[in-house]
Short mmCIF file of the C-alpha atoms (twelve columns), coordinates in Angstrom:
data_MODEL
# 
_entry.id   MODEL 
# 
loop_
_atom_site.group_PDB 
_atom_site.id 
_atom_site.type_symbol 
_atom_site.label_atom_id 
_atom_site.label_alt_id 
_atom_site.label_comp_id 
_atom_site.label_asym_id 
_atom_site.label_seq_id 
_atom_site.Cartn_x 
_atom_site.Cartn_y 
_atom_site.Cartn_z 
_atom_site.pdbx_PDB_model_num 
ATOM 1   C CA . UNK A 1   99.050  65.862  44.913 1 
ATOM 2   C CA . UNK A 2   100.566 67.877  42.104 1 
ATOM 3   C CA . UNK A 3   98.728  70.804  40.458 1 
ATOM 4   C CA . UNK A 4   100.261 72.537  37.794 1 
ATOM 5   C CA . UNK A 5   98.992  75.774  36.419 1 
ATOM 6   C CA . UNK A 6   98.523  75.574  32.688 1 
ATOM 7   C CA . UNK A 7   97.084  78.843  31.976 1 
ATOM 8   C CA . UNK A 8   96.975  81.938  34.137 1 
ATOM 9   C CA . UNK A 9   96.937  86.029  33.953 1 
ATOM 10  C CA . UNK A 10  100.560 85.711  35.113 1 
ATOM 11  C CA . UNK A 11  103.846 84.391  33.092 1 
ATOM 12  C CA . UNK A 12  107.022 84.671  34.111 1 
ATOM 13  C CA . UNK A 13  108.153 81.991  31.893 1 
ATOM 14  C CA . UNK A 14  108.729 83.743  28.275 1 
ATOM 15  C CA . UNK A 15  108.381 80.111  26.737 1 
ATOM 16  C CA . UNK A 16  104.663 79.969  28.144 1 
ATOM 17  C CA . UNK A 17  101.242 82.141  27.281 1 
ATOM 18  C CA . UNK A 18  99.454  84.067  29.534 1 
ATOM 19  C CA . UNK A 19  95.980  85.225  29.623 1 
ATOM 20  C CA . UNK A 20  93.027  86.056  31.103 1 
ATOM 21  C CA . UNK A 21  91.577  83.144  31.889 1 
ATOM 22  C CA . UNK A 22  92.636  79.827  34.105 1 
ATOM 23  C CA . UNK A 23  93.330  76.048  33.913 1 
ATOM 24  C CA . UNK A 24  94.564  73.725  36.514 1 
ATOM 25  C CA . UNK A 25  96.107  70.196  36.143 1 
ATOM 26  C CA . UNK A 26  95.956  68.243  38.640 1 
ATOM 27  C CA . UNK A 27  97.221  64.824  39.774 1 
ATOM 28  C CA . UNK A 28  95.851  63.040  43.589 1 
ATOM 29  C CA . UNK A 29  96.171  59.332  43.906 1 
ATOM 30  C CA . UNK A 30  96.769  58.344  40.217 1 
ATOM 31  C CA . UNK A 31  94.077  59.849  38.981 1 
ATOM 32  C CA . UNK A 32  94.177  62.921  36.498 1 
ATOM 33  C CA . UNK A 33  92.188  65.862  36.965 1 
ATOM 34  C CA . UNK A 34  91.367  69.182  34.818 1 
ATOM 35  C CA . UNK A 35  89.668  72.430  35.975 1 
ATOM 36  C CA . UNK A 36  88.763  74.695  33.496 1 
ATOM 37  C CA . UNK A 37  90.425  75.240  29.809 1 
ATOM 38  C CA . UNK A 38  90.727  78.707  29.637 1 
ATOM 39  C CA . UNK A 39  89.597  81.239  27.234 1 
ATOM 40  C CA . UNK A 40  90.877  79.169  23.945 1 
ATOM 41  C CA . UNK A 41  93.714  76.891  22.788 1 
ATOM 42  C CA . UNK A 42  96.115  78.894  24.827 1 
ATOM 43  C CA . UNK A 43  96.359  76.341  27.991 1 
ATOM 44  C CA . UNK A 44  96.825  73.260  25.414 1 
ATOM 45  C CA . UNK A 45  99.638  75.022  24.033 1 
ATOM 46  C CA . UNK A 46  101.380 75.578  27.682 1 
ATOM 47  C CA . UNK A 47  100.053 72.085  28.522 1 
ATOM 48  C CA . UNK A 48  102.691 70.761  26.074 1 
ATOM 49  C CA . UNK A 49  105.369 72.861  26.934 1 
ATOM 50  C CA . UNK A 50  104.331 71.710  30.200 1 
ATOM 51  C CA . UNK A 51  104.832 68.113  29.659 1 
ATOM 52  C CA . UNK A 52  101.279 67.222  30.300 1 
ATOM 53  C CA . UNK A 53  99.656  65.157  28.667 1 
ATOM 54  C CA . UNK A 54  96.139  66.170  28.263 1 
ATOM 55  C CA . UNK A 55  94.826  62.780  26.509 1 
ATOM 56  C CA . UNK A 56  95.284  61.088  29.754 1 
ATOM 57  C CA . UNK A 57  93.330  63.331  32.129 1 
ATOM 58  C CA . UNK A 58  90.181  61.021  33.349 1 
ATOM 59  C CA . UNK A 59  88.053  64.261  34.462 1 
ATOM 60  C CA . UNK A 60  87.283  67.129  33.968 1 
ATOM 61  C CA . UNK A 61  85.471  69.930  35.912 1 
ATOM 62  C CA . UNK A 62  83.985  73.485  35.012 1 
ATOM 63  C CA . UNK A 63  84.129  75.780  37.307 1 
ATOM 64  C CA . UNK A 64  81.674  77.875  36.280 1 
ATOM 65  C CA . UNK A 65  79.814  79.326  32.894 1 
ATOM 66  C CA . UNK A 66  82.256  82.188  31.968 1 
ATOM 67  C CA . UNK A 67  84.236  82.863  28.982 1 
ATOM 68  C CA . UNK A 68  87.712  82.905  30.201 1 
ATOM 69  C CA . UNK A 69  87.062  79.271  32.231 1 
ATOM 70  C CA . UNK A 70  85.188  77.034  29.470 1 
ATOM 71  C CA . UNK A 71  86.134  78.490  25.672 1 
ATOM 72  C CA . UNK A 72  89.243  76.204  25.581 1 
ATOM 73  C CA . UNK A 73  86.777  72.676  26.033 1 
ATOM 74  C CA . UNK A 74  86.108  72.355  22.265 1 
ATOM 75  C CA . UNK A 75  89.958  71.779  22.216 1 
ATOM 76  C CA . UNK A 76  90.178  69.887  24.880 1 
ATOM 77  C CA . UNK A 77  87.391  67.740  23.647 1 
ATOM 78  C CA . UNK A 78  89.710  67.613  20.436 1 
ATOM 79  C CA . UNK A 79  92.455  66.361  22.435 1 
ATOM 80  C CA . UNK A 80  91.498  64.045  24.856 1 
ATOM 81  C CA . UNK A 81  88.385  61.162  23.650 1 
ATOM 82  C CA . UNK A 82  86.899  60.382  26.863 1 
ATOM 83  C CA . UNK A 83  87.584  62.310  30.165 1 
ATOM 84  C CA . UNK A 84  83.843  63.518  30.688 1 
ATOM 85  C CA . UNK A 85  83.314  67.002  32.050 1 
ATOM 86  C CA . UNK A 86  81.191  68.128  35.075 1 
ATOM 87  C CA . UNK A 87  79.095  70.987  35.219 1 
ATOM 88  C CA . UNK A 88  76.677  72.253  38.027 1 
ATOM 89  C CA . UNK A 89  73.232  71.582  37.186 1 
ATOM 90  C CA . UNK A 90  72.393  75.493  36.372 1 
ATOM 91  C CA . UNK A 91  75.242  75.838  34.131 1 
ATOM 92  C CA . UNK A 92  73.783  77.291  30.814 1 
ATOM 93  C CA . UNK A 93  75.303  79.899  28.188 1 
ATOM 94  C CA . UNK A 94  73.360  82.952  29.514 1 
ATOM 95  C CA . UNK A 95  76.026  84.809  31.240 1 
ATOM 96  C CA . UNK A 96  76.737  88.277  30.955 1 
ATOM 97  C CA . UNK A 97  78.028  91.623  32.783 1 
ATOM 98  C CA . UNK A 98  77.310  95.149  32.667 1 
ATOM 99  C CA . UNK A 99  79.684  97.762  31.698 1 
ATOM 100 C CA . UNK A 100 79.242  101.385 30.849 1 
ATOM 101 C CA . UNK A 101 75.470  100.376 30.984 1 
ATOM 102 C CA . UNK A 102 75.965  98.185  27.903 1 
ATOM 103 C CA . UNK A 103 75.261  94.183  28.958 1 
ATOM 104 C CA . UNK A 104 78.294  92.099  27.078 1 
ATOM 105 C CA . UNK A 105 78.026  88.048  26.986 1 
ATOM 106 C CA . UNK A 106 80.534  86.595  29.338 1 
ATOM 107 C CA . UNK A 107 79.486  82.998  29.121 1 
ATOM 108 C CA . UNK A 108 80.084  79.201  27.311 1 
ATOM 109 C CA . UNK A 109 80.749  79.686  24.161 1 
ATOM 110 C CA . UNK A 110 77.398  78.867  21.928 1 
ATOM 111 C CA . UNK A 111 76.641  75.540  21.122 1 
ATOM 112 C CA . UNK A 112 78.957  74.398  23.379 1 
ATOM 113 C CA . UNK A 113 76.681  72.375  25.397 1 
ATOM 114 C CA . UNK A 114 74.269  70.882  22.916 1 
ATOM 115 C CA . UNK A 115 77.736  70.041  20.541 1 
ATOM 116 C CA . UNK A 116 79.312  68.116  23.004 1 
ATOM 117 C CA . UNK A 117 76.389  67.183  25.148 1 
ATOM 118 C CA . UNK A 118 77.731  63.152  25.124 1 
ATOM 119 C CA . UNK A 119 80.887  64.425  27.093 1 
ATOM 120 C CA . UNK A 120 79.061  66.741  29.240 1 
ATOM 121 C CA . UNK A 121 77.694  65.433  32.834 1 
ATOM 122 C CA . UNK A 122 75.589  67.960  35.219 1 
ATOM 123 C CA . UNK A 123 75.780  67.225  39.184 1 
ATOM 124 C CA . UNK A 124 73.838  69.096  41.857 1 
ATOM 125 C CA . UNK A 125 75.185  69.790  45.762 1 
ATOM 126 C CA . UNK A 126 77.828  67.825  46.635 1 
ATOM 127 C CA . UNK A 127 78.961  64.795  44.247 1 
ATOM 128 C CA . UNK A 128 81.947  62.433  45.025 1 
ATOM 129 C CA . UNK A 129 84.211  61.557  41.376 1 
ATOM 130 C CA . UNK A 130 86.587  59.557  43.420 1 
ATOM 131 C CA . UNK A 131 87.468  58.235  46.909 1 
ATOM 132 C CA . UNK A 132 88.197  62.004  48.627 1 
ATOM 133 C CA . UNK A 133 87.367  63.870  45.369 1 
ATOM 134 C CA . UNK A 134 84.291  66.074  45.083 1 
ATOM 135 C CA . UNK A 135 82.729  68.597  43.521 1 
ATOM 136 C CA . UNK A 136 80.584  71.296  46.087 1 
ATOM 137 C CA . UNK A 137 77.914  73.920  44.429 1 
ATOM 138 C CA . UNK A 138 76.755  76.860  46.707 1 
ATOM 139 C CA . UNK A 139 74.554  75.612  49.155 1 
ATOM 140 C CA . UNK A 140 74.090  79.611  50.719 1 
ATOM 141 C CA . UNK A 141 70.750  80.912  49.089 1 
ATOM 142 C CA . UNK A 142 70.214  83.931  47.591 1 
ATOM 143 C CA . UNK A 143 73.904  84.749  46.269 1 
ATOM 144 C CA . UNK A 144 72.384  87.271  43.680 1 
ATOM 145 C CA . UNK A 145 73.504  90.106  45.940 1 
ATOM 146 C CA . UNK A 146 76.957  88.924  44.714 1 
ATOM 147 C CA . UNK A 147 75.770  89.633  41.160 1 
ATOM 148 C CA . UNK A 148 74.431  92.872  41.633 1 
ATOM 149 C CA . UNK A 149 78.233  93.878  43.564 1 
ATOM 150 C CA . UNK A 150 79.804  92.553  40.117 1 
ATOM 151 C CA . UNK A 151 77.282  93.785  37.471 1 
ATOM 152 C CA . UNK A 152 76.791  89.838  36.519 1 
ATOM 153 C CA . UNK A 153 73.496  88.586  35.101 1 
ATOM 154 C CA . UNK A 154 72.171  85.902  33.824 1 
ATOM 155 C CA . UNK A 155 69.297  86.130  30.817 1 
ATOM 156 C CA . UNK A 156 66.412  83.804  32.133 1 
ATOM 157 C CA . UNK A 157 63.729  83.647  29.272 1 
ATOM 158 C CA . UNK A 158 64.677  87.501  27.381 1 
ATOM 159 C CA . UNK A 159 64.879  88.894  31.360 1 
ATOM 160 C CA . UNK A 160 67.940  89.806  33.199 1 
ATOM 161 C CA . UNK A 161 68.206  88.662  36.252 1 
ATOM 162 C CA . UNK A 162 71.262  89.172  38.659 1 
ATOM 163 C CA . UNK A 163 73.573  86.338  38.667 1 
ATOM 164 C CA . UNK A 164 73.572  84.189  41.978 1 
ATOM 165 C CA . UNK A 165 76.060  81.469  40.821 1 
ATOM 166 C CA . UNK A 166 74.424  78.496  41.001 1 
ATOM 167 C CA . UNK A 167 76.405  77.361  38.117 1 
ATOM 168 C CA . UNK A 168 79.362  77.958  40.247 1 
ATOM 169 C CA . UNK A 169 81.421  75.234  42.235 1 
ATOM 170 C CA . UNK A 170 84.437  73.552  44.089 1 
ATOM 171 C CA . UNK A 171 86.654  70.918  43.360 1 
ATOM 172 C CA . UNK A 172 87.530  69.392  46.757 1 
ATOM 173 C CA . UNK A 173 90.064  67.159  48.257 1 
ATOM 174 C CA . UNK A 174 90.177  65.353  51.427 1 
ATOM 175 C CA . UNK A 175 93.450  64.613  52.291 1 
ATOM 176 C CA . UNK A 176 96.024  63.556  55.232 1 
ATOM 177 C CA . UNK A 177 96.674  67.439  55.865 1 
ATOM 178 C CA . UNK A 178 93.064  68.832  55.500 1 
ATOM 179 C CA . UNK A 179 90.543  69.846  52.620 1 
ATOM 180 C CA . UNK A 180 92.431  71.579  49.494 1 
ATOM 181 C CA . UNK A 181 90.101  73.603  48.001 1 
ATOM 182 C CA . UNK A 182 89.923  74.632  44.104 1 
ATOM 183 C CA . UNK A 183 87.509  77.422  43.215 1 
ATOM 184 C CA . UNK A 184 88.723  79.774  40.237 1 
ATOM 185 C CA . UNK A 185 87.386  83.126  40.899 1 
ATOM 186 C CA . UNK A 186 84.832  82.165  44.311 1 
ATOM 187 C CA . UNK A 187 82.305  85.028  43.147 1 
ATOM 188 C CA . UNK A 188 80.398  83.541  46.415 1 
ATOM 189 C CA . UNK A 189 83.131  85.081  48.066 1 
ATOM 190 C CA . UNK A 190 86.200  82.409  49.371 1 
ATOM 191 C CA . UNK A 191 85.737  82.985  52.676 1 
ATOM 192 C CA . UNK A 192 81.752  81.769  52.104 1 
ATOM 193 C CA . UNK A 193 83.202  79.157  50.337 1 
ATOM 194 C CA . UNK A 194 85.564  77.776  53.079 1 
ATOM 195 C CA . UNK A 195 82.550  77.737  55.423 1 
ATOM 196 C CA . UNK A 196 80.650  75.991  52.975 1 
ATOM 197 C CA . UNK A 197 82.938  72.904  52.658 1 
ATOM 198 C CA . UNK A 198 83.402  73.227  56.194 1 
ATOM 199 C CA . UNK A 199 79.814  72.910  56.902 1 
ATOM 200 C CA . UNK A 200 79.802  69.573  54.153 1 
ATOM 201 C CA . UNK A 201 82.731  68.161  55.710 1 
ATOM 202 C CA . UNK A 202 82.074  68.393  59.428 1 
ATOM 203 C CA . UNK A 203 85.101  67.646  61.740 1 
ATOM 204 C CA . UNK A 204 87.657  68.912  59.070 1 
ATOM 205 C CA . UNK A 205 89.915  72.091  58.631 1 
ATOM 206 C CA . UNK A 206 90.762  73.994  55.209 1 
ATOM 207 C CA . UNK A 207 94.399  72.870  54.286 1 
ATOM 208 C CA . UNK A 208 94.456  75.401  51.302 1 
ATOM 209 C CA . UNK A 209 92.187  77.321  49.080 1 
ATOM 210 C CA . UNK A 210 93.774  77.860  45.350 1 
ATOM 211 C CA . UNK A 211 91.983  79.991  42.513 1 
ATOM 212 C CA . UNK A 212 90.961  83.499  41.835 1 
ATOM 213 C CA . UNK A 213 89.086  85.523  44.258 1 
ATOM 214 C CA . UNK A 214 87.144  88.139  42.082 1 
ATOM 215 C CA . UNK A 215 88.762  91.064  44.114 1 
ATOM 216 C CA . UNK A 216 90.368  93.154  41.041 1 
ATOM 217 C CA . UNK A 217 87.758  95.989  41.468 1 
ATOM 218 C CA . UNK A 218 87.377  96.095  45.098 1 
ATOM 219 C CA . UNK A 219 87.940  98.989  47.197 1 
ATOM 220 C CA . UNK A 220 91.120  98.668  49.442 1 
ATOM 221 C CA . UNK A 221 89.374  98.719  52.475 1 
ATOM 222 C CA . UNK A 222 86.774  96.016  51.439 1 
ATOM 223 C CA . UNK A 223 89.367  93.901  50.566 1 
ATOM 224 C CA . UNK A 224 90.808  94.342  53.738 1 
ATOM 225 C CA . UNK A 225 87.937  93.149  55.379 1 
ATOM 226 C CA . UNK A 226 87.794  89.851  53.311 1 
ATOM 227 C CA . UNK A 227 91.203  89.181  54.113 1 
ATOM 228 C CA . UNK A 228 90.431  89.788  58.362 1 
ATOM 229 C CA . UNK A 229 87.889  87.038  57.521 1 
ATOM 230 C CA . UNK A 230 89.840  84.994  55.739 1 
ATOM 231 C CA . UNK A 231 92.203  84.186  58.264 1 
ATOM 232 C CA . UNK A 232 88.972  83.569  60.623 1 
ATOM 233 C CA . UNK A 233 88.519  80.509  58.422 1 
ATOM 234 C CA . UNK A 234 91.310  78.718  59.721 1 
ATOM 235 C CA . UNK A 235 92.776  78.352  56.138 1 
ATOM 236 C CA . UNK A 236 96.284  77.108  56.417 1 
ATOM 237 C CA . UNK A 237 97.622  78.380  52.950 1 
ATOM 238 C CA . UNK A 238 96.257  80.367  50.214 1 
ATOM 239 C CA . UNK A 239 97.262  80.378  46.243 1 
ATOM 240 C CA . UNK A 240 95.805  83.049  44.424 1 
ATOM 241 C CA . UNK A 241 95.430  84.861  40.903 1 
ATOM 242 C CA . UNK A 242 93.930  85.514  38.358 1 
ATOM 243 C CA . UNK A 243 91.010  87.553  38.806 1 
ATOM 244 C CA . UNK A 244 92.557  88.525  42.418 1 
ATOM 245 C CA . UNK A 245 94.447  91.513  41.105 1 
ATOM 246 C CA . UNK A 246 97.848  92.509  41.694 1 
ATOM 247 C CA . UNK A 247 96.718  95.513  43.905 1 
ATOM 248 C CA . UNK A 248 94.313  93.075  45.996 1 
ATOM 249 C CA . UNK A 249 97.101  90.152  46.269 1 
ATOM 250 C CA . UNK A 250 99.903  92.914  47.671 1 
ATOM 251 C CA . UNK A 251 96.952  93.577  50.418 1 
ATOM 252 C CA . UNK A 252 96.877  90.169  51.375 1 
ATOM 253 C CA . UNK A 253 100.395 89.703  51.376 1 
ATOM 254 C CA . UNK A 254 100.697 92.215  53.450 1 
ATOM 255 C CA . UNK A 255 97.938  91.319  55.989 1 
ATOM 256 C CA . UNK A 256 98.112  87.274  55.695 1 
ATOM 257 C CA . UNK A 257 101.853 86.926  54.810 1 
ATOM 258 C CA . UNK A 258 103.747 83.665  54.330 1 
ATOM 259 C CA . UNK A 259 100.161 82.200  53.852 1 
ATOM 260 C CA . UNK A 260 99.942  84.030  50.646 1 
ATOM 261 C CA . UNK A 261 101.595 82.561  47.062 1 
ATOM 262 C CA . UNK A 262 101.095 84.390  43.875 1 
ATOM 263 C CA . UNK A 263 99.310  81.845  41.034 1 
ATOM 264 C CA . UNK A 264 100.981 82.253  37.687 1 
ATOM 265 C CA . UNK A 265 101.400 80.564  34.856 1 
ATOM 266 C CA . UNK A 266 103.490 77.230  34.864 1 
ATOM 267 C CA . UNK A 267 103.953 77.326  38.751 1 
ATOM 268 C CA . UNK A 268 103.077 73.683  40.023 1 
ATOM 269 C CA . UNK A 269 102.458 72.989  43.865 1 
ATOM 270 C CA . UNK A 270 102.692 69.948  45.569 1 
ATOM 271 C CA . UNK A 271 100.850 69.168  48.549 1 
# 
């Protein structure tokens, strides 16, 4: 497997863009994979510089309904003719947060999903793409109480209601060394997520986990605590970013160590 960053929070490559926001190429048994486009044309750009060629990627996958993770699929629509995208089930452009008491849209852009509705597939649970490829949605009920911790809603019929990220998911490979994980910014909370795919794929072990883990405005000590149950996962290596935060990372660094790598943008991994 290769997976190569295309668009992160972090570049230390002058020659590529950085924002907030996060796409992942990846490549697993000749088959091309995207996750996520972003928060515009930025990754495409990167992509290029990258020397990937975004025309031939056969799927792609949303992680979830925000902003910064689906704004760039209008151009990647524009680029690449066929590669249909997959989106959980609940995924609709009704996201939004809270802050300073004022509620600011967070989600698809609009139209997004009735424009390119042909191109656009919806799966529920856990769906296979490909031999060892699959997509996982949160099968823990009642994940609002992570929406009221972030001051994310979603508007259900002119009511706000606290987000429980249904429209949230994995993309998960079984491989030789153990399930590699892809969730960008695990809102459900990456260690909840491990257990999940641990619980779908019975008998198997968490190889590595690789995305954001929504920790940039939690306190130091809570953030210690995740990490203490982190490593009770069993997870063998963890790449993170994005909506992690720098002062979050340096804690697990510190705690989890070597297992640690910081995302950024233009860093590919092989596994």
């Amino acid at each position: 497997m290769i997976a190569t960053i295309l668009i992160d929070n972090i570049s230390n490559n002058p020659d590529l863009t950085a924002e907030w926001g996060l796409s992942i190429h990846i490549e697993y048994q000749g088959r091309k994979y995207l996750l996520d486009t972003g928060a515009g044309e930025a990754f495409v750009r990167n992509a290029d510089a990258l020397g990937v060629d975004l025309s031939q990627v056969e799927l792609g996958v949303l992680s979830h309904a925000h902003y910064d993770h689906a704004n760039g699929m209008d151009t990647f629509f524009t680029r690449n003719a066929s590669a249909p995208f997959y989106l959980q089930a609940d995924s609709k452009e009704n996201c939004y947060d809270c802050k300073d008491e004022v509620l600011e849209y967070i989600g698809i852009k609009k139209g997004t999903l009735e424009t390119f509705a042909h191109r656009i597939r919806y799966v529920e649970g856990k769906t296979e793409l490909a031999p060892g490829v699959y997509l996982l949605g949160h099968s823990t009920p009642d994940l609002d109480y992570c929406g009221q911790r972030y001051q994310m809603f979603l508007k259900i019929a002119d009511q706000f209601m606290y987000d429980d990220f249904r429209h949230e998911q994995s993309l998960i490979f079984d491989t030789d060394k153990g399930l590699i994980i892809f969730n960008s910014c695990c809102h459900g909370g990456a260690d909840l997520i491990i257990q999940e795919a641990l619980d779908a794929f019975p008998g198997r072990k968490v190889y590595t986990i690789v995305g954001g883990f929504h920790l940039f405005q939690t306190p130091a000590s809570q953030v210690k605590e995740f990490a203490r149950r982190l490593e009770e996962t069993g997870v063998e290596h963890v790449v993170t970013g994005h909506c992690t935060g720098q002062e979050a990372f340096d804690i697990l660094k510190d705690m989890l160590g070597d297992k640690v790598r910081q995302m950024e943008t233009g860093l590919v991994l092989t596994f």
